[in-house]
C-alpha positions in Angstrom: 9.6 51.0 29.6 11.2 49.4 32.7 8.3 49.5 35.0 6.2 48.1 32.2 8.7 44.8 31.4 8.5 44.6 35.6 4.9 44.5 35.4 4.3 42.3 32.2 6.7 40.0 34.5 4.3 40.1 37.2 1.4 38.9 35.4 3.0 36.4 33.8 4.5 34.5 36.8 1.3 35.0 38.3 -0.4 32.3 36.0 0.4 28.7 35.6 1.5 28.2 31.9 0.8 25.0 29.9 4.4 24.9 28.7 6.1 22.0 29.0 10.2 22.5 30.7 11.1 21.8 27.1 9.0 24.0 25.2 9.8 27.6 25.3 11.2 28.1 21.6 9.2 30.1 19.8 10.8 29.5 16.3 13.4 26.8 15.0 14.6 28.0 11.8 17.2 26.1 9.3 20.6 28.3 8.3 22.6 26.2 6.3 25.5 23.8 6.1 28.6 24.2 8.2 32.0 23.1 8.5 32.9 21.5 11.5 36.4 20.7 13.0 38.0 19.2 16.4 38.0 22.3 18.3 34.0 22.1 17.5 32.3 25.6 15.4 29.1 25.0 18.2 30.9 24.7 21.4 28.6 25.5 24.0 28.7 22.8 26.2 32.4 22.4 26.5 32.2 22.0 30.2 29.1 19.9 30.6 29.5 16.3 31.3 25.6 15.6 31.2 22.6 17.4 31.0 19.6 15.8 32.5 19.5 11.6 31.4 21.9 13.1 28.4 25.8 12.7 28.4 27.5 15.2 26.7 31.8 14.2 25.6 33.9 16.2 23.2 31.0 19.2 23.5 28.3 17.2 21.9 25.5 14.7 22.8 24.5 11.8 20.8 21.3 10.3 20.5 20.1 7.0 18.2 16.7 8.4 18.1 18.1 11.8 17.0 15.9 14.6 15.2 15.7 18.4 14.8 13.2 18.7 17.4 15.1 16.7 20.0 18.3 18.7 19.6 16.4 21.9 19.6 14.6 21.4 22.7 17.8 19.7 24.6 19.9 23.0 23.3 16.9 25.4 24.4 17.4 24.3 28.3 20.7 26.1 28.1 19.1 28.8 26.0 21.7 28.6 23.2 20.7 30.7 20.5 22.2 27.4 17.6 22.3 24.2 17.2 23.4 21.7 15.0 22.9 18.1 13.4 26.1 16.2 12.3 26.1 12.9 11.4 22.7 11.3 11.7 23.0 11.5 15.6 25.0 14.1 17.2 23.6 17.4 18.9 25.9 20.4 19.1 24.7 23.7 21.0 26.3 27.4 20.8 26.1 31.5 20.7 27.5 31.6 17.4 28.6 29.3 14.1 30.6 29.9 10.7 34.1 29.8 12.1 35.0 27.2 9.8 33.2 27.9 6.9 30.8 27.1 5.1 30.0 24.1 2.9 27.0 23.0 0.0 23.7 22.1 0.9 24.1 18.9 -0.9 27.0 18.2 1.4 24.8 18.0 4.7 22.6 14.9 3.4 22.7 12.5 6.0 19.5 11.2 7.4 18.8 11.5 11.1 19.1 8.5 13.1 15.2 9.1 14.4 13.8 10.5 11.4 14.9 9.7 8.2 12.7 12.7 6.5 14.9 15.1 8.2 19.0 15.6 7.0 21.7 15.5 10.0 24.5 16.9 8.5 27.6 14.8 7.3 30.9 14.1 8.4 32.2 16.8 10.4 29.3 18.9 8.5 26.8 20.5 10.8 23.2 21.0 9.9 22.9 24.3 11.5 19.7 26.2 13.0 18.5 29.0 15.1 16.4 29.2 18.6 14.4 32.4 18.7 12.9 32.5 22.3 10.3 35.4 23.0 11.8 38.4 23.9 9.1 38.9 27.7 9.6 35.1 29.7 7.0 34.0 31.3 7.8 31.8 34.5 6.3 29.2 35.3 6.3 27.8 39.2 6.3 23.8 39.4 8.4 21.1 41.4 12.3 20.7 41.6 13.0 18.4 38.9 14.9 15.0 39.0 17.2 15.8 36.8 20.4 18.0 37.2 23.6 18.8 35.0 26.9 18.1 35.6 29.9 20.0 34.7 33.3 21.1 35.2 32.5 24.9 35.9 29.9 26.0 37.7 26.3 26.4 36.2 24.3 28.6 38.7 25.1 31.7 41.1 23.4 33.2 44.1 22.4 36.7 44.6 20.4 38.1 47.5 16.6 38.8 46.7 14.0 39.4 49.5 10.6 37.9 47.8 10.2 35.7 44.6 9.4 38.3 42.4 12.9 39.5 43.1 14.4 36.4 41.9 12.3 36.6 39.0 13.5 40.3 37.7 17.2 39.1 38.6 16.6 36.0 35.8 14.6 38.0 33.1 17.5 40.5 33.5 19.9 37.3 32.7 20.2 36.0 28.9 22.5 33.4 31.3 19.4 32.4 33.7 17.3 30.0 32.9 15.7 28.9 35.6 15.9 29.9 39.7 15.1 28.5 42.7 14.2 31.1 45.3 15.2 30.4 49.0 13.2 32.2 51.5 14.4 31.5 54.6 17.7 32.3 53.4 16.3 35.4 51.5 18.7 33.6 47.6 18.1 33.6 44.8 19.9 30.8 43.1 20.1 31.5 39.0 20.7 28.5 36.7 22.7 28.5 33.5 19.8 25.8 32.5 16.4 24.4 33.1 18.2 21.8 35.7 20.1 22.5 38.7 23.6 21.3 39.4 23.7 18.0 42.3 24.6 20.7 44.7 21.1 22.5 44.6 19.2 19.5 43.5 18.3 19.2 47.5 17.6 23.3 47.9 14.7 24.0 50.0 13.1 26.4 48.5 10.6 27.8 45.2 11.9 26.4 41.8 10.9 28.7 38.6 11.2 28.0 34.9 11.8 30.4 32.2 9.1 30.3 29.7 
């Protein structure tokens, strides 16, 4: 079973997917309505400051053109398995949900700031839903992005790996990794917590890979 996984991965990096950075969800699907509070139920980016062009406070990031498909795909580049809607324009990411209970449907009945078709939650009511990502990645080679995140801990670590491949099994064998960037001359592997790198490896020489 191993040396099949290995060699599925092999194939796949070897071709240039059409997906897009955001775009490796393979299913959003709605949960219910939640409880929030001050100490946040979804609190999975308590130590990011900003993600990419998005500024995250108080673990969430808001948005005036805010809809399901925006938060979904801005959660996914951490790979967070929930998300939630509260308030017609705030995003909330996390591994897990209910700690405050739950509440009615009826209750989570504000319309999204970017489409009013679609319910954002309430006051301090999240709009809960679940990322299922396919279970073989896929990686997909391109350019070091612009973008980077900024936080308070640190959102990447470096192991030693000889070719690219290497870097590649180290990530798939990661729920954490999202991305890498794969120094040669250095023979690193640099794993990142998300799709973007922190400043510090923004200028990284070296081959930058994208979960798919």
């Amino acid at each position: 079973m191993l040396h099949s996984r290995f060699f599925m991965l092999i194939a796949c990096s070897a071709v240039l997917l059409t997906c897009a950075v955001w775009g490796r969800v393979l299913r959003v699907s709605y949960i219910g309505c939640f409880v929030d509070d001050r100490d946040r139920d979804l609190n999975g980016l308590a130590d990011i400051t900003a993600i990419g062009a998005e500024s995250v406070g108080k673990k969430f990031t808001k948005n005036s053109g805010m809809t399901i498909e925006f938060c979904g795909d801005f959660c996914s580049l951490g790979g967070f398995t929930y998300f939630g809607l509260q308030n017609q324009q705030y995003c909330l990411c996390g591994w897990s949900y209910g700690r405050h209970g739950k509440s009615t449907e009826t209750d989570c009945n504000h319309p999204c700031s970017g489409n009013s078709s679609q319910m954002c939650g309430g006051v301090w009511l999240n709009s809960v839903f679940s990322l299922t990502y396919p279970k073989m990645s896929c990686f997909k080679q391109s350019k070091m992005p612009n973008l980077t995140v900024s936080s308070t801990l640190p959102t990447s670590w470096s192991l030693a790996a000889q070719t690219a491949l290497d870097c590649l099994i180290l990530c798939e064998a990661s729920a954490d990794c999202q991305a890498v960037i794969f120094s040669g001359q250095q023979r690193l592997c640099h794993l990142l917590r998300f799709t973007y790198p922190p400043a510090s490896l923004s200028s990284t020489d070296g081959d930058y890979f994208v979960r798919g």
